[in-house]
mmJSON file of the N, C-alpha and C atoms, coordinates in Angstrom:
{"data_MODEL":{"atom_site":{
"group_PDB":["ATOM","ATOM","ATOM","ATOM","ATOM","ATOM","ATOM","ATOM","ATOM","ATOM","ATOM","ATOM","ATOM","ATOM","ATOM","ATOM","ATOM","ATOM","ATOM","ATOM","ATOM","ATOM","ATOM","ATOM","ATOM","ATOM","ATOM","ATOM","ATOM","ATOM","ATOM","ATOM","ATOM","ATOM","ATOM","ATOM","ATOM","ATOM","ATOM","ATOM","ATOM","ATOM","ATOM","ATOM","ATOM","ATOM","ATOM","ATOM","ATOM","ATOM","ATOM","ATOM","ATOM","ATOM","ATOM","ATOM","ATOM","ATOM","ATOM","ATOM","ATOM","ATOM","ATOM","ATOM","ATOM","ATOM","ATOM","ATOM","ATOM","ATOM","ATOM","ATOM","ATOM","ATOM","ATOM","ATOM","ATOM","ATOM","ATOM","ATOM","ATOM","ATOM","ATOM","ATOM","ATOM","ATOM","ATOM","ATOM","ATOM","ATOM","ATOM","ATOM","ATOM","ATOM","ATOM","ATOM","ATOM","ATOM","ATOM","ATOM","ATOM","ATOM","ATOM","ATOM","ATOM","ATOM","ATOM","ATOM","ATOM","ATOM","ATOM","ATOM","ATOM","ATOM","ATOM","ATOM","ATOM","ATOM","ATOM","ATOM","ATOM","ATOM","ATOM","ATOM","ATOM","ATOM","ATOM","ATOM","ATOM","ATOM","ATOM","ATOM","ATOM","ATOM","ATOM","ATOM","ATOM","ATOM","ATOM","ATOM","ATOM","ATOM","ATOM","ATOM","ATOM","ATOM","ATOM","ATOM","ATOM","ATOM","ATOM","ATOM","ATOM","ATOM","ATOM","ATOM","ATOM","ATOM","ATOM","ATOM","ATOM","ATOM","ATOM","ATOM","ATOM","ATOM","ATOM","ATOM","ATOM","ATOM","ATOM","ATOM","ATOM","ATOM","ATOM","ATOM","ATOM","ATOM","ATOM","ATOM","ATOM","ATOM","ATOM","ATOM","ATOM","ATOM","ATOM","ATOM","ATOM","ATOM","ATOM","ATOM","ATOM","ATOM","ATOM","ATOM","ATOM","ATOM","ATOM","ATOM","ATOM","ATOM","ATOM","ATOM","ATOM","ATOM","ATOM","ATOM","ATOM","ATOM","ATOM","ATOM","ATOM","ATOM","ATOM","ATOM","ATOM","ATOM","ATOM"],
"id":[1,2,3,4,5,6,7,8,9,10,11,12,13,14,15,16,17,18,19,20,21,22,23,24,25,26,27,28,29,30,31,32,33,34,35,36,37,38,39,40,41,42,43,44,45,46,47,48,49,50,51,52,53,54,55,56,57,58,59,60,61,62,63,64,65,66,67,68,69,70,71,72,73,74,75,76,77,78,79,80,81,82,83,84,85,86,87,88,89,90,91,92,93,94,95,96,97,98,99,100,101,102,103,104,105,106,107,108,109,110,111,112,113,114,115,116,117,118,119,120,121,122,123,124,125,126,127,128,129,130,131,132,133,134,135,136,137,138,139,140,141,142,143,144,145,146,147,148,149,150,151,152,153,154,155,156,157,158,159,160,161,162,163,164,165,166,167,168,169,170,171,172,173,174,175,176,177,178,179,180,181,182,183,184,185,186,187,188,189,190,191,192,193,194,195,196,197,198,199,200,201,202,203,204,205,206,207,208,209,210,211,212,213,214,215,216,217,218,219],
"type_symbol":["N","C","C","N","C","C","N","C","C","N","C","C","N","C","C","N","C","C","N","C","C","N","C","C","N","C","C","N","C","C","N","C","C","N","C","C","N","C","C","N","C","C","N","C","C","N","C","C","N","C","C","N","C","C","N","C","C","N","C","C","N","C","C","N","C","C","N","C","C","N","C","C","N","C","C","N","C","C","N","C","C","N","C","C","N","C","C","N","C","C","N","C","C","N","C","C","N","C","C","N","C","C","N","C","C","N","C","C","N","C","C","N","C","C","N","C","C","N","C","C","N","C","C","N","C","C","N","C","C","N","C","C","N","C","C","N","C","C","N","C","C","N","C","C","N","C","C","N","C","C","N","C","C","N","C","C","N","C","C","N","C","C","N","C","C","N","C","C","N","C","C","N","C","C","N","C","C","N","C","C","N","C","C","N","C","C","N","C","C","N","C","C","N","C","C","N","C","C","N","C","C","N","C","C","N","C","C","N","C","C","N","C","C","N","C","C","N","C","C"],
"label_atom_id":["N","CA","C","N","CA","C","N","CA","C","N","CA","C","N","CA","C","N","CA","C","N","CA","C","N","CA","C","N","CA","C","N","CA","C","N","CA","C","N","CA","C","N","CA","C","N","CA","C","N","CA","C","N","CA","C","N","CA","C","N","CA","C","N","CA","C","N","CA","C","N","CA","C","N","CA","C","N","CA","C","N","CA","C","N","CA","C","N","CA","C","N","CA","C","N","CA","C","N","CA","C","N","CA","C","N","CA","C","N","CA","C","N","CA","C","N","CA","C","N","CA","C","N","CA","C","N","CA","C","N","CA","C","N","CA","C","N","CA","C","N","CA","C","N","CA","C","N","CA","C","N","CA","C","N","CA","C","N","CA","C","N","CA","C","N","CA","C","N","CA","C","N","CA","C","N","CA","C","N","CA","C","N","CA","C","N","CA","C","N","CA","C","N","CA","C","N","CA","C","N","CA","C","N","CA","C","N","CA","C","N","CA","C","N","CA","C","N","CA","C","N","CA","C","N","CA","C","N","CA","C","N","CA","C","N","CA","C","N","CA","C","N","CA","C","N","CA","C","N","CA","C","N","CA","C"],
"label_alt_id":[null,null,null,null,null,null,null,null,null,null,null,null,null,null,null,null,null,null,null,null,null,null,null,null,null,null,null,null,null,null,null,null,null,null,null,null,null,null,null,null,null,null,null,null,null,null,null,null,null,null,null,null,null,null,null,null,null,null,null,null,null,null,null,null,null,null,null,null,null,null,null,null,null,null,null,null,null,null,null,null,null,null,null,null,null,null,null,null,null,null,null,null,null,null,null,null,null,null,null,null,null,null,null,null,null,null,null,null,null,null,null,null,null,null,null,null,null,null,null,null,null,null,null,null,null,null,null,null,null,null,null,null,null,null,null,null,null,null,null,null,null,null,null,null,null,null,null,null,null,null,null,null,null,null,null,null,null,null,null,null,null,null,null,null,null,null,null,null,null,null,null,null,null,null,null,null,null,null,null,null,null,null,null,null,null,null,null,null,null,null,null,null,null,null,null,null,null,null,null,null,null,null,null,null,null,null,null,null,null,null,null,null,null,null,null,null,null,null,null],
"label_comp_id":["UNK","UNK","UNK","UNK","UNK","UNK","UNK","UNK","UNK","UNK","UNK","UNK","UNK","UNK","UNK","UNK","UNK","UNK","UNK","UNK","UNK","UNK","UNK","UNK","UNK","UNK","UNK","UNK","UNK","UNK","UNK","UNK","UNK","UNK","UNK","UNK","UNK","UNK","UNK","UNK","UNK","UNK","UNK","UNK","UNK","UNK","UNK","UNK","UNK","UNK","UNK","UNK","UNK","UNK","UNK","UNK","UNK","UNK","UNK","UNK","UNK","UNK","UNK","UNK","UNK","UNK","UNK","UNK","UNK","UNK","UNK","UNK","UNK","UNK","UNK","UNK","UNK","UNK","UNK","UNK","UNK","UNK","UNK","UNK","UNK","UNK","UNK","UNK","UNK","UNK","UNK","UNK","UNK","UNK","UNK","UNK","UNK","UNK","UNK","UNK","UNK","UNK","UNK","UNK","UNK","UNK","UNK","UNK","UNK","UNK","UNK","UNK","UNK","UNK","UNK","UNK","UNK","UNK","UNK","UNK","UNK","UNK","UNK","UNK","UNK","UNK","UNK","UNK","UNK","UNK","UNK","UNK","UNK","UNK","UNK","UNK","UNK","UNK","UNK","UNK","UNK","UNK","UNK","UNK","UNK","UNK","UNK","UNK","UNK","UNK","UNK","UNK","UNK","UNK","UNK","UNK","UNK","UNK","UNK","UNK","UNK","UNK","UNK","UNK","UNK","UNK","UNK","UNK","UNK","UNK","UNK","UNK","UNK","UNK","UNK","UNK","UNK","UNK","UNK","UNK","UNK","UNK","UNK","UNK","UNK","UNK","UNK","UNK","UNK","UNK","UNK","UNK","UNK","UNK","UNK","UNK","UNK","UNK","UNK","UNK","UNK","UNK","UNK","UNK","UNK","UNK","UNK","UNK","UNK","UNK","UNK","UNK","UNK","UNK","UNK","UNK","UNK","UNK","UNK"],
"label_asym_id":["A","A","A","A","A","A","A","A","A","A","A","A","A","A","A","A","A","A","A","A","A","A","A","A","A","A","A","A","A","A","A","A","A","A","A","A","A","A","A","A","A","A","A","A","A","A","A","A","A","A","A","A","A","A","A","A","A","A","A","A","A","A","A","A","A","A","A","A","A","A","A","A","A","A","A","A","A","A","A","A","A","A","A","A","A","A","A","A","A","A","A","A","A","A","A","A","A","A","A","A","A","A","A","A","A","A","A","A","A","A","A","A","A","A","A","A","A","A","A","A","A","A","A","A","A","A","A","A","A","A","A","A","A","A","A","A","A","A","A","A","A","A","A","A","A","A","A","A","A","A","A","A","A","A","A","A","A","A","A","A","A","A","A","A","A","A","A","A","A","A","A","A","A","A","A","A","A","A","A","A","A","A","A","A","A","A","A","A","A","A","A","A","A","A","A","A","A","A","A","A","A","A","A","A","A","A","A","A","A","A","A","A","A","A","A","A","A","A","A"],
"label_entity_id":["1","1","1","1","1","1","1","1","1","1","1","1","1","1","1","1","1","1","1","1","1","1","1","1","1","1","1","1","1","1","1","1","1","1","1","1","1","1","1","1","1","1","1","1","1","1","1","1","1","1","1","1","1","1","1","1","1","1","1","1","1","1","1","1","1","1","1","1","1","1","1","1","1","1","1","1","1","1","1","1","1","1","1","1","1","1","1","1","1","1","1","1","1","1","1","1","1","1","1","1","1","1","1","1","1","1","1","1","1","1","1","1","1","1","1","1","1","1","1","1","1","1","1","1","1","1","1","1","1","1","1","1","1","1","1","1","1","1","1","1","1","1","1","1","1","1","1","1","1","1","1","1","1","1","1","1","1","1","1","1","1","1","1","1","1","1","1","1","1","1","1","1","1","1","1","1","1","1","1","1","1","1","1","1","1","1","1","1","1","1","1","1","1","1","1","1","1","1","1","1","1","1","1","1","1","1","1","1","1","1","1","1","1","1","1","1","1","1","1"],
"label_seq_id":[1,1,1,2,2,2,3,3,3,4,4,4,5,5,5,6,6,6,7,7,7,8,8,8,9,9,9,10,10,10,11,11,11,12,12,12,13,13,13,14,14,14,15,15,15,16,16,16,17,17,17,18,18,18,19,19,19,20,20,20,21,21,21,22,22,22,23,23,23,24,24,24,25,25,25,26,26,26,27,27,27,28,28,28,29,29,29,30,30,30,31,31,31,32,32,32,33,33,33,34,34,34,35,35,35,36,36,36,37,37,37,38,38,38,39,39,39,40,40,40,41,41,41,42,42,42,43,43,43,44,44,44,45,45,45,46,46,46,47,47,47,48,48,48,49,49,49,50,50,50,51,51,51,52,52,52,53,53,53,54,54,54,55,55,55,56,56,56,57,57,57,58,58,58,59,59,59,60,60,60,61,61,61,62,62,62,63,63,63,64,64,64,65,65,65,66,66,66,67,67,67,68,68,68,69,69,69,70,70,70,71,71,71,72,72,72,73,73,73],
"pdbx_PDB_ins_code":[null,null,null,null,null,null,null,null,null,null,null,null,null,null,null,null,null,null,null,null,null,null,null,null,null,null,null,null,null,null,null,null,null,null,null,null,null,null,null,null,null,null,null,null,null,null,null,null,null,null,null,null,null,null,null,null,null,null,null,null,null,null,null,null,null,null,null,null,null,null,null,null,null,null,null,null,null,null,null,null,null,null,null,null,null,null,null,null,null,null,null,null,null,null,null,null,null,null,null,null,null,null,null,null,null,null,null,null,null,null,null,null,null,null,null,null,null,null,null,null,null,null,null,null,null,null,null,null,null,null,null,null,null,null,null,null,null,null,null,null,null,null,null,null,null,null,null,null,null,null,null,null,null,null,null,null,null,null,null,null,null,null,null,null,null,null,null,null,null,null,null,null,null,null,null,null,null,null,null,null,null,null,null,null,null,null,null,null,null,null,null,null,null,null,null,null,null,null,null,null,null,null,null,null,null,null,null,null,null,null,null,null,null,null,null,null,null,null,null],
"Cartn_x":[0.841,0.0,0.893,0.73,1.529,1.032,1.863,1.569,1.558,-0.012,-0.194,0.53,1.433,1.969,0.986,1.551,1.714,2.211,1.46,2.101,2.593,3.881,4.71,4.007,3.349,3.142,2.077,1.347,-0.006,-1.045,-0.764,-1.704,-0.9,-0.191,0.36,0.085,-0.095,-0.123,0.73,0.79,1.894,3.066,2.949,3.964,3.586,4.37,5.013,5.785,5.591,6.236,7.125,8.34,9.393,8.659,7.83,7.166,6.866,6.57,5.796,7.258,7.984,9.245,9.954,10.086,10.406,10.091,8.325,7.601,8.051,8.358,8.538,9.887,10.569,11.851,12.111,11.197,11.217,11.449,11.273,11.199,12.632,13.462,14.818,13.996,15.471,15.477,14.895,14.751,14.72,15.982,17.034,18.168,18.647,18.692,18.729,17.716,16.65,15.718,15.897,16.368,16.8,18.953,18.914,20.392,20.393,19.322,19.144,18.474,17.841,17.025,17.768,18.687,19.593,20.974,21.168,22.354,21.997,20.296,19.783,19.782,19.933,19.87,18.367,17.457,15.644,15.871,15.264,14.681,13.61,13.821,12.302,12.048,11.591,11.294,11.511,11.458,11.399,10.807,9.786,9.053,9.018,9.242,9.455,10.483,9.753,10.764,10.92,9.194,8.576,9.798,9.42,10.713,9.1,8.692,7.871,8.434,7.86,8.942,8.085,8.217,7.325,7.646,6.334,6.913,7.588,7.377,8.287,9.548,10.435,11.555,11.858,10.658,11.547,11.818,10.463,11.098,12.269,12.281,13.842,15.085,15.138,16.154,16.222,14.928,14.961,15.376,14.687,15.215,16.44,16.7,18.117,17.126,17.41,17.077,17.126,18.428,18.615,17.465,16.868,15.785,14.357,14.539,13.288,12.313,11.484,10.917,9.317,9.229,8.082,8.578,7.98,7.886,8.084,8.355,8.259,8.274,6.857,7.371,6.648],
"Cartn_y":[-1.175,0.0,1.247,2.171,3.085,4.195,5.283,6.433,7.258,8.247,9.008,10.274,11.127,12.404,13.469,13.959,15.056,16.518,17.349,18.421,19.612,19.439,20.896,22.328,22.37,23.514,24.401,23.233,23.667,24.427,24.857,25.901,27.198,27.352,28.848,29.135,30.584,31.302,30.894,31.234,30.944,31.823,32.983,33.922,34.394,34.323,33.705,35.74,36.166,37.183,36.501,37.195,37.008,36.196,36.315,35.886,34.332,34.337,33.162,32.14,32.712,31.637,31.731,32.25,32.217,30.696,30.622,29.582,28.182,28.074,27.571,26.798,27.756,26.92,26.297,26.415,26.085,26.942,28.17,28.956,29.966,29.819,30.801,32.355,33.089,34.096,34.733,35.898,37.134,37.76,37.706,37.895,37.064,35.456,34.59,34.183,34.671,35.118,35.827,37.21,38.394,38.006,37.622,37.047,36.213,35.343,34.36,34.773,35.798,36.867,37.816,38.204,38.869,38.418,37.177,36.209,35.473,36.09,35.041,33.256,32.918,31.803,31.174,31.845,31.575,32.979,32.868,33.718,34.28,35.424,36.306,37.994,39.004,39.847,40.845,41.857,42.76,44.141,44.481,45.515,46.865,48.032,48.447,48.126,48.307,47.353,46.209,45.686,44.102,43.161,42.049,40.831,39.954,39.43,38.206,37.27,36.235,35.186,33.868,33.577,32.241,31.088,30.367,29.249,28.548,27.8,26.988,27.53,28.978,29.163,28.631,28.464,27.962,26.337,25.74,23.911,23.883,25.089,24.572,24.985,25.662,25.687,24.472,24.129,22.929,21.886,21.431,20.403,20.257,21.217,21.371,21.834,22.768,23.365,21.61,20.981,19.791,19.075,18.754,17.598,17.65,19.383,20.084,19.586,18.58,18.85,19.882,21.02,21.949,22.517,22.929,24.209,25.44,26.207,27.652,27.924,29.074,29.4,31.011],
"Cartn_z":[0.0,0.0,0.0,-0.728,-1.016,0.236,0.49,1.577,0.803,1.478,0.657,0.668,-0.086,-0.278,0.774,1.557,2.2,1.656,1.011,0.345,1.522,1.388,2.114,2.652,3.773,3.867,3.465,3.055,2.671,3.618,4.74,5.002,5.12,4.281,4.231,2.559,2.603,1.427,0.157,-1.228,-2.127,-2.072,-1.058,-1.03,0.373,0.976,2.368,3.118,4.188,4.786,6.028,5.735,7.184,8.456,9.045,9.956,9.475,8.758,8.0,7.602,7.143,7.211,7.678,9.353,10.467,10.472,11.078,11.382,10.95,9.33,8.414,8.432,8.982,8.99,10.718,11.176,12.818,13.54,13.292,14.349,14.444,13.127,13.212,13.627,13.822,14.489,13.633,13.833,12.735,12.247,12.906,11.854,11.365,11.256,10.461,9.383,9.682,8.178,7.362,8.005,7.103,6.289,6.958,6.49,5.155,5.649,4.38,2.951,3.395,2.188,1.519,2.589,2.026,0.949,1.099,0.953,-0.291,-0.559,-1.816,-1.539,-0.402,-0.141,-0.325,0.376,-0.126,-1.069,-1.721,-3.102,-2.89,-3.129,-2.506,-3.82,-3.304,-4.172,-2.869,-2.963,-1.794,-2.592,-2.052,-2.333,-0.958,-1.381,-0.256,0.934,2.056,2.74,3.624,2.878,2.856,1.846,2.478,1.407,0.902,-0.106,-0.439,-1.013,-0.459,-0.491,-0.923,-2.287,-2.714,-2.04,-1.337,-0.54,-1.712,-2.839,-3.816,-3.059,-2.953,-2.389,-1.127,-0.39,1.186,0.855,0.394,-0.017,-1.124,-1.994,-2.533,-1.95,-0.93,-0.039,1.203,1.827,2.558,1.874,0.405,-0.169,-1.121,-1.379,-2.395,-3.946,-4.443,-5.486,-6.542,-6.284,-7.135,-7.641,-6.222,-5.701,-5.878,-6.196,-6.14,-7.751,-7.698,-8.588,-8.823,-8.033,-8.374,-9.445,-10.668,-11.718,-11.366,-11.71,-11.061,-12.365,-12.706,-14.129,-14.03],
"occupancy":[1.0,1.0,1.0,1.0,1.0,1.0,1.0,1.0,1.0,1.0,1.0,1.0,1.0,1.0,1.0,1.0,1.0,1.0,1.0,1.0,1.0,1.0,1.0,1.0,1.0,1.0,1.0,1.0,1.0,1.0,1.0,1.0,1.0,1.0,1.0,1.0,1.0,1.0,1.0,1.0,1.0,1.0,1.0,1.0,1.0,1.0,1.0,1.0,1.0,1.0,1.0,1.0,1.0,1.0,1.0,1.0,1.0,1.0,1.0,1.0,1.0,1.0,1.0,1.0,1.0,1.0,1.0,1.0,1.0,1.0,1.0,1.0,1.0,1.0,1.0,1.0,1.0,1.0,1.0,1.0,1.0,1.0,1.0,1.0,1.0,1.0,1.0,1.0,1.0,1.0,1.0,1.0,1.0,1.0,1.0,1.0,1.0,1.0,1.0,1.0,1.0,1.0,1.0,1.0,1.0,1.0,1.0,1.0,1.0,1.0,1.0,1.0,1.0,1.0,1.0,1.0,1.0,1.0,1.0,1.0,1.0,1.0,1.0,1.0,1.0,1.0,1.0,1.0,1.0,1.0,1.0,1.0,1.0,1.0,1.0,1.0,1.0,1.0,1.0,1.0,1.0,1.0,1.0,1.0,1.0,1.0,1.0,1.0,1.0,1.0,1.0,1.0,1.0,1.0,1.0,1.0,1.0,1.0,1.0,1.0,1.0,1.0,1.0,1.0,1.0,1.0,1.0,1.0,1.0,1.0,1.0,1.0,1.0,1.0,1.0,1.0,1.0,1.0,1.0,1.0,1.0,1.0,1.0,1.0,1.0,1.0,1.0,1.0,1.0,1.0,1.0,1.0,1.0,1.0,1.0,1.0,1.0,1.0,1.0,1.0,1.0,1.0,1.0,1.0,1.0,1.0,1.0,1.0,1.0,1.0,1.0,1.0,1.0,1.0,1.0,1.0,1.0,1.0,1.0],
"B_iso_or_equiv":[0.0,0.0,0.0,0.0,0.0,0.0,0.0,0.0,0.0,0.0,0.0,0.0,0.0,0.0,0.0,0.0,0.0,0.0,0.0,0.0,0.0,0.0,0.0,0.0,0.0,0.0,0.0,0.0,0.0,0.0,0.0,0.0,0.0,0.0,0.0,0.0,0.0,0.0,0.0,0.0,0.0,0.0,0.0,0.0,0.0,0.0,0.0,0.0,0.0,0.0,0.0,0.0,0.0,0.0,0.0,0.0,0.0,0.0,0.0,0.0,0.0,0.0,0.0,0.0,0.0,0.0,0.0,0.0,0.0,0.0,0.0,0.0,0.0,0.0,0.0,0.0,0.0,0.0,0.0,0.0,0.0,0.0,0.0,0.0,0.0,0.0,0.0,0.0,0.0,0.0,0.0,0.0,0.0,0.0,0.0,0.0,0.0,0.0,0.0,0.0,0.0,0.0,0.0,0.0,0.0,0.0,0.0,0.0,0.0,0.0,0.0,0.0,0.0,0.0,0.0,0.0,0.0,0.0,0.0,0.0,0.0,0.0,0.0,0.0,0.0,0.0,0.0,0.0,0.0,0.0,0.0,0.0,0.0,0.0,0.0,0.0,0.0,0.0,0.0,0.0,0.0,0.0,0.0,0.0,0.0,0.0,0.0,0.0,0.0,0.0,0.0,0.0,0.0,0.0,0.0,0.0,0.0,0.0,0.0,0.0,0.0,0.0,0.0,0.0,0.0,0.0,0.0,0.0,0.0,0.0,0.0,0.0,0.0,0.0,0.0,0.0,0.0,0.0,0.0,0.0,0.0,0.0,0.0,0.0,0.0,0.0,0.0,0.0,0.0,0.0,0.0,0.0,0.0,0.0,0.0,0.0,0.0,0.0,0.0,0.0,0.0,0.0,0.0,0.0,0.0,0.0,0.0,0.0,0.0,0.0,0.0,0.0,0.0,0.0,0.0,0.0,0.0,0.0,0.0],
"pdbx_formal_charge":[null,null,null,null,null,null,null,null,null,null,null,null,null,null,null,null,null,null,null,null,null,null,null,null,null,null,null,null,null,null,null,null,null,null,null,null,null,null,null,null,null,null,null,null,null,null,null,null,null,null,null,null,null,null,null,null,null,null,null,null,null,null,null,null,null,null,null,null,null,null,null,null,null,null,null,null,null,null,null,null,null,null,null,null,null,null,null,null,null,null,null,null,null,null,null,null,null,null,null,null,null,null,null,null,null,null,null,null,null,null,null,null,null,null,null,null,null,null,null,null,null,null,null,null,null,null,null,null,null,null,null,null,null,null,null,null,null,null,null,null,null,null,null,null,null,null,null,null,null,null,null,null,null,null,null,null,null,null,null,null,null,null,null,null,null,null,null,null,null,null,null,null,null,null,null,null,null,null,null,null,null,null,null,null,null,null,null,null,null,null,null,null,null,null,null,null,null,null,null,null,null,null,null,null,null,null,null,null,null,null,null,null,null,null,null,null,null,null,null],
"auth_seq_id":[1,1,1,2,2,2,3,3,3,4,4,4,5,5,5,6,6,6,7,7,7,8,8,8,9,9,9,10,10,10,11,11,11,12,12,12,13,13,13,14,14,14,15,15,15,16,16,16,17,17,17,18,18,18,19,19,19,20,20,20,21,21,21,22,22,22,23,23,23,24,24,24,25,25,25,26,26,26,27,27,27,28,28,28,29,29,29,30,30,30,31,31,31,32,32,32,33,33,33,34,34,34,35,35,35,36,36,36,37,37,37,38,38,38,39,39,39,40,40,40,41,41,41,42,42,42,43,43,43,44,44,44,45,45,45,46,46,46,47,47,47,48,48,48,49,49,49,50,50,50,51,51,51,52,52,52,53,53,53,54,54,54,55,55,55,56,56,56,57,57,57,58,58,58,59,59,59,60,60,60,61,61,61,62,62,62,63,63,63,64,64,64,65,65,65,66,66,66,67,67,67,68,68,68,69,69,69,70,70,70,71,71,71,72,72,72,73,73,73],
"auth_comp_id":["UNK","UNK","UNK","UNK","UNK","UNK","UNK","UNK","UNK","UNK","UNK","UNK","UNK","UNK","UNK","UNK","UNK","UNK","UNK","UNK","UNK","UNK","UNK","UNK","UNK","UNK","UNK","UNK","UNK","UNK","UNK","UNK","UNK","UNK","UNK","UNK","UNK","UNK","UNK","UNK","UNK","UNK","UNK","UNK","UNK","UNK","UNK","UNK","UNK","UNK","UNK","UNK","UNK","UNK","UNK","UNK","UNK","UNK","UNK","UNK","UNK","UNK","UNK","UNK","UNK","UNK","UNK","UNK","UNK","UNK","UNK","UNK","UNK","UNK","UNK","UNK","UNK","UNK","UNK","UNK","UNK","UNK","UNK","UNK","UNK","UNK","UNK","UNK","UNK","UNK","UNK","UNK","UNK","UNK","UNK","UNK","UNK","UNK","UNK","UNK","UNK","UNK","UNK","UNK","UNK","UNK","UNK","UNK","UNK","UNK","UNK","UNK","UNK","UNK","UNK","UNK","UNK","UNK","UNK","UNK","UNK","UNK","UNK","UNK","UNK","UNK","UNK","UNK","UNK","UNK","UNK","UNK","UNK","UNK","UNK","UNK","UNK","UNK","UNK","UNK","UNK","UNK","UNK","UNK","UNK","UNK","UNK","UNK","UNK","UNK","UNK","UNK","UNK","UNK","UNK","UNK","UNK","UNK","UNK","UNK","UNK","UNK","UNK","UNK","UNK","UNK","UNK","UNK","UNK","UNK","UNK","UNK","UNK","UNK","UNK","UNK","UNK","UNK","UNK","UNK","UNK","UNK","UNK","UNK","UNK","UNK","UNK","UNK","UNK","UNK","UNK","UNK","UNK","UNK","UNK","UNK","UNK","UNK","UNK","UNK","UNK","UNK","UNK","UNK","UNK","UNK","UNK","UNK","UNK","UNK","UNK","UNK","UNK","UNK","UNK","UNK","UNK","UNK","UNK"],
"auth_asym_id":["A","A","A","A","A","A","A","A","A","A","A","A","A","A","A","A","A","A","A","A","A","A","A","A","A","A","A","A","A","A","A","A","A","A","A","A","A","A","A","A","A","A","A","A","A","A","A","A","A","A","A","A","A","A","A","A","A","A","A","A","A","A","A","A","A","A","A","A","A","A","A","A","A","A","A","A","A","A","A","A","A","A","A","A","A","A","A","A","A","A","A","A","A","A","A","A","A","A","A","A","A","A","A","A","A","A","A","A","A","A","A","A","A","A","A","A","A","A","A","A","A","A","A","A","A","A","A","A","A","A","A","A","A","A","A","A","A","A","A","A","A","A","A","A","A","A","A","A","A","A","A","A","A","A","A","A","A","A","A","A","A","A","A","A","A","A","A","A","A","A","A","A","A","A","A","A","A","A","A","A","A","A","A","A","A","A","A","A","A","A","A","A","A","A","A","A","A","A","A","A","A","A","A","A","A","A","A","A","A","A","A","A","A","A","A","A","A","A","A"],
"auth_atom_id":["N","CA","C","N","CA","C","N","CA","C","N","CA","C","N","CA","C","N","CA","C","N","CA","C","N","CA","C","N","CA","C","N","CA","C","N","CA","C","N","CA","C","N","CA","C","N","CA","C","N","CA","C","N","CA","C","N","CA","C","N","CA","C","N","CA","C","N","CA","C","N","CA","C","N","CA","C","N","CA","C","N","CA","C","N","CA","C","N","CA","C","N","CA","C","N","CA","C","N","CA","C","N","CA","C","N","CA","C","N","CA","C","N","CA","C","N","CA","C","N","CA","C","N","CA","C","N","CA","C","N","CA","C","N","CA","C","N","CA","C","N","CA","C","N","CA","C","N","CA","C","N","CA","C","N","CA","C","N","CA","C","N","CA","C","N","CA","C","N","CA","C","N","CA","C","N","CA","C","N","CA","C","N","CA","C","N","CA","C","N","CA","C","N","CA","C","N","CA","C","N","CA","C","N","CA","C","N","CA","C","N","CA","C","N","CA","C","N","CA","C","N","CA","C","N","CA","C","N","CA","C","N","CA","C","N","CA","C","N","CA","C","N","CA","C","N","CA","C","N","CA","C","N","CA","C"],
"pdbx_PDB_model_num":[1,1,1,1,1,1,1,1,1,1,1,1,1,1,1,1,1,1,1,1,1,1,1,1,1,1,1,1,1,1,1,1,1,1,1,1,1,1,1,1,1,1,1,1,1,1,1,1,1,1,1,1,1,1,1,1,1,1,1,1,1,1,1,1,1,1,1,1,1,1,1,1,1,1,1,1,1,1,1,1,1,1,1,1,1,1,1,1,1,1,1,1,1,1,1,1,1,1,1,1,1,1,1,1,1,1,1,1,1,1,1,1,1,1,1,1,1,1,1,1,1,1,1,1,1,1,1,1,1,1,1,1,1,1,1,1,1,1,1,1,1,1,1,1,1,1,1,1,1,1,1,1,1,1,1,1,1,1,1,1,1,1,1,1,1,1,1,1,1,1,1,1,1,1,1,1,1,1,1,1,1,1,1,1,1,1,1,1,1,1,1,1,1,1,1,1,1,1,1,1,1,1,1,1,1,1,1,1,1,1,1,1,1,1,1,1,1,1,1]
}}}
């Protein structure tokens, strides 16, 4: 019997605020969020002086961009 897929994070938005992938990554700091946004490590957009941040970016940093098979188009 196969197990059924669990999709990542599915009760959060498709574009995710600092707070939100705080949560996401277990609870890092806030300057280890902003570090990582800054560092281009998660991939985000920054408007103002909000960051938005497509969840697809936090699972391809959890899983390795490699491994990642979501689309992003």
């Amino acid at each position: 019997m196969k197990e059924k897929a669990i999709p990542m994070f599915e009760n959060y938005p498709d574009v995710v605020e600092v707070a939100q992938l705080r949560e996401m990554l277990g609870g890092i700091s806030k300057r280890l969020a902003y570090q990582l946004l800054a560092s281009g490590e998660v991939h985000s957009v920054r408007i103002g002086r909000a960051y938005k941040i497509p969840k697809t970016s936090v699972i391809e940093y959890l899983i390795g961009e490699a491994q990642c098979r979501i689309s992003i188009s």
